[in-house]
C-alpha positions in Angstrom: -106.7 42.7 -78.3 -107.5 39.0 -78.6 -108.5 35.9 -76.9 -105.8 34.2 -75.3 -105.3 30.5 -75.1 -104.1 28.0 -72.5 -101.2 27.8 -71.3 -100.9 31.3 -71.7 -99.3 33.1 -68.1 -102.1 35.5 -68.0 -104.5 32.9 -67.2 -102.9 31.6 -64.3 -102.4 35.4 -62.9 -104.5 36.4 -59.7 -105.7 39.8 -61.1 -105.4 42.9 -59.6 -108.1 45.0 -58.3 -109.6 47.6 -60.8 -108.6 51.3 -59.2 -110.2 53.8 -61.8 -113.4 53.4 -63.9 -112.9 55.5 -67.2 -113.2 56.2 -71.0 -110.2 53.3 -71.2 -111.7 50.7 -69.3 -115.4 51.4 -70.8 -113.3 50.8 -74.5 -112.2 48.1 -73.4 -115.0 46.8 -71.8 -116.7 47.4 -75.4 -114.1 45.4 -77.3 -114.3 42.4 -75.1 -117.5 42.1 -75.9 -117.0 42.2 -79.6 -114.6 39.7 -79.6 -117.0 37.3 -77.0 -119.9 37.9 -79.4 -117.1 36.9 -82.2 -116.2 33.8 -79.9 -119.6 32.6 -79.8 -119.3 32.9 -75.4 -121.5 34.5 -73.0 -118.9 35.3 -70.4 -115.3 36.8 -70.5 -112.3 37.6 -68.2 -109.9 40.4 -68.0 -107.2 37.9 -68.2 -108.7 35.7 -71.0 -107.6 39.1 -73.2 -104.1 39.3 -71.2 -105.1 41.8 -68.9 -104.2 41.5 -65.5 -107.1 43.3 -63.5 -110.1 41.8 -61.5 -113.3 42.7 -64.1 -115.0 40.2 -66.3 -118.3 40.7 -69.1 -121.2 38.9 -69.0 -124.4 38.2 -71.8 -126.1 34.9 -71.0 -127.7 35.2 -73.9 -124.7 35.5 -76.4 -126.4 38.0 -78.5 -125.6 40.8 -79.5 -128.6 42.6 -80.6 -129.2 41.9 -77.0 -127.0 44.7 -75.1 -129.6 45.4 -72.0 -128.3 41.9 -70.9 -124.2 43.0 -70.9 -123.4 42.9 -67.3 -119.5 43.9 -66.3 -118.6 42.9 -63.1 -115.6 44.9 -61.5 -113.6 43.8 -58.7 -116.1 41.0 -57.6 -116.6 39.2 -54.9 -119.0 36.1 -54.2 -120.0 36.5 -50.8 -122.2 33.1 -50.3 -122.7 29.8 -51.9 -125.5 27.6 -51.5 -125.9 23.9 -52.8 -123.9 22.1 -55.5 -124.6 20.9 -58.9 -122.8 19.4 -61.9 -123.1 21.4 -65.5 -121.1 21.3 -68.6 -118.9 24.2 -69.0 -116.5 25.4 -71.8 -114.0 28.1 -72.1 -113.3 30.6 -75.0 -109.2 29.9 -74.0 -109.7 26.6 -74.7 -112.1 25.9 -77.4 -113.6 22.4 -77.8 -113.2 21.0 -74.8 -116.5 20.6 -72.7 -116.7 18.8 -69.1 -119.1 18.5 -66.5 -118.1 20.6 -63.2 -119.4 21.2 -60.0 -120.0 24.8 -58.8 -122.3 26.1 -56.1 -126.0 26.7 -57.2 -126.5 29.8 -56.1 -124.5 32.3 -55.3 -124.0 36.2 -53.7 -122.0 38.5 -56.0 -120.7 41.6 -54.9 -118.9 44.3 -57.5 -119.2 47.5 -59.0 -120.6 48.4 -62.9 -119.3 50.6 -65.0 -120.6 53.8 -63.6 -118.7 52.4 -60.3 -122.2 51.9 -58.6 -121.9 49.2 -56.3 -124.2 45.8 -57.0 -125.4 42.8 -55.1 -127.0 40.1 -56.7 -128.4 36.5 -55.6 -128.0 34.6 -59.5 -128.7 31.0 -59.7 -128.7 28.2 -63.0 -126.6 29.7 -65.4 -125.9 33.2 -64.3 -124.2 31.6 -61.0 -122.3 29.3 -62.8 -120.6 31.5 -65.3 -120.2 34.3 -62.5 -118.0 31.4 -60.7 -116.4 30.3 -63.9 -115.4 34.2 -64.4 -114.1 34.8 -61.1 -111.8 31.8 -60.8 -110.1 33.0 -64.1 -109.6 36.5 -62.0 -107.9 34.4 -59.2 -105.9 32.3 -62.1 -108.0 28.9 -61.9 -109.1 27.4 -65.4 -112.0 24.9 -65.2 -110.2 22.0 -66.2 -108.3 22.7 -62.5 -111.9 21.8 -60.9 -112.3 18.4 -63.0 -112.5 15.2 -61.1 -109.4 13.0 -61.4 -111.3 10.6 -64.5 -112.4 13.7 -66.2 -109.1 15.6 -66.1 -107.4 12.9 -67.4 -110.0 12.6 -70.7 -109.4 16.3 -71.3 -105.3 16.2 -70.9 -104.4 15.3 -74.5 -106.5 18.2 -75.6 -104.7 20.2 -73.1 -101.1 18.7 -74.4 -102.3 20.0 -77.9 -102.9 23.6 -76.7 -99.3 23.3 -75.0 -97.5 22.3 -77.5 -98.9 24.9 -80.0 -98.5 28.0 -77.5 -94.6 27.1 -77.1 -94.4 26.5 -80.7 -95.7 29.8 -81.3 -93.3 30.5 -78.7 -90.0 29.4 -80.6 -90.8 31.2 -83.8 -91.4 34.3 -81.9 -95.1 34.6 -82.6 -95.4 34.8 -78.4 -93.3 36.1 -76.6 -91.6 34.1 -73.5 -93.8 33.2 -70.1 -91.1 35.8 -68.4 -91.7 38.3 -71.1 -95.4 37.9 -71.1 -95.4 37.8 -66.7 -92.8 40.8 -66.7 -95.7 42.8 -68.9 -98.6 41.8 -66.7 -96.4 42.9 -63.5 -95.6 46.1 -65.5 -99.6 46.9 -66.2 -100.8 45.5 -62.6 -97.8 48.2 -61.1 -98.8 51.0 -63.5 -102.6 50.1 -63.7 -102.2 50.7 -67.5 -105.1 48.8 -69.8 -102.7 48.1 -72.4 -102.7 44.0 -73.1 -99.7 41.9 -72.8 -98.4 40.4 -75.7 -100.6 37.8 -76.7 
């Protein structure tokens, strides 16, 4: 398992909906957060590791040592939004680019942990910002999609960059295709298997 980068097809898939908590998923669960603790990130999607269901990981505090702060949110849903504010945000599938975005400031989340309890939570500052970062990646939405027309155009070489080095990873077979990789995440989404796509 690994971090995917932009323009890879998971990240543009809406995820599908979590249907069994188990051993697999808690493995998994445990190797995302390895590799966001690796990343340097305090939040993670499914898809951001080519897997095509609705769960992300949460640590605000990025630390390992730290694990009473992991959070995993399955099949989420954010219920209520209140206010607006701008706050930098960054993404670990596409590292080193930073840009202010606007996002509710508070917000309802409703999903279920990893013992499949159901939770509600009211988060605000930081926690409600990376909750709605998270959940957009579940519905296939990077950040750079909610950047004002200025600001997306200051980040678009940055995103040429990442394009062009995905498809030429692409022609010497390091990736496979967009069709290869979508026809993979249909097949796990179908089958419900946590395997990852092709990176």
């Amino acid at each position: 398992m690994q971090i995917v980068y932009h323009p890879h097809p998971a990240l543009s898939w809406k995820s599908t909906d979590v249907t069994r908590i188990d051993a697999q998923l808690r493995s998994v669960v445990r190797e995302m957060f390895d590799l966001m603790y690796e990343a340097k990130g305090i939040g993670l999607a499914a898809n951001q590791v080519a897997l095509p269901f609705r769960f992300f990981i949460v640590n605000l505090t990025g630390d390992p040592e730290e694990t009473e702060e992991e959070l995993v949110f399955i099949n989420p849903v954010i219920r209520k939004k209140k206010g607006s504010e701008f706050g930098e945000e960054g993404c670990l599938s596409l590292p080193g680019i930073y840009a202010e975005v606007q996002r509710a400031e508070e917000v309802v989340i409703e999903a279920y942990d990893l013992s499949g309890q159901p939770i509600q939570a009211t988060l605000d500052d930081l926690a409600a910002r990376v909750v709605q970062h998270e959940t957009d990646h579940l519905d296939g939405v990077m950040f750079t999609e909610r950047l004002s027309d200025s600001l997306r155009r200051e980040v678009d070489g940055k995103l040429a960059e990442f394009e062009q080095r995905f498809r030429q990873a692409q022609e010497t077979g390091e990736i496979p295709s967009d069709d290869e990789i979508r026809r993979q995440l249909q097949e796990m989404s179908r089958s419900g298997q946590l395997e990852p796509a092709s990176s």
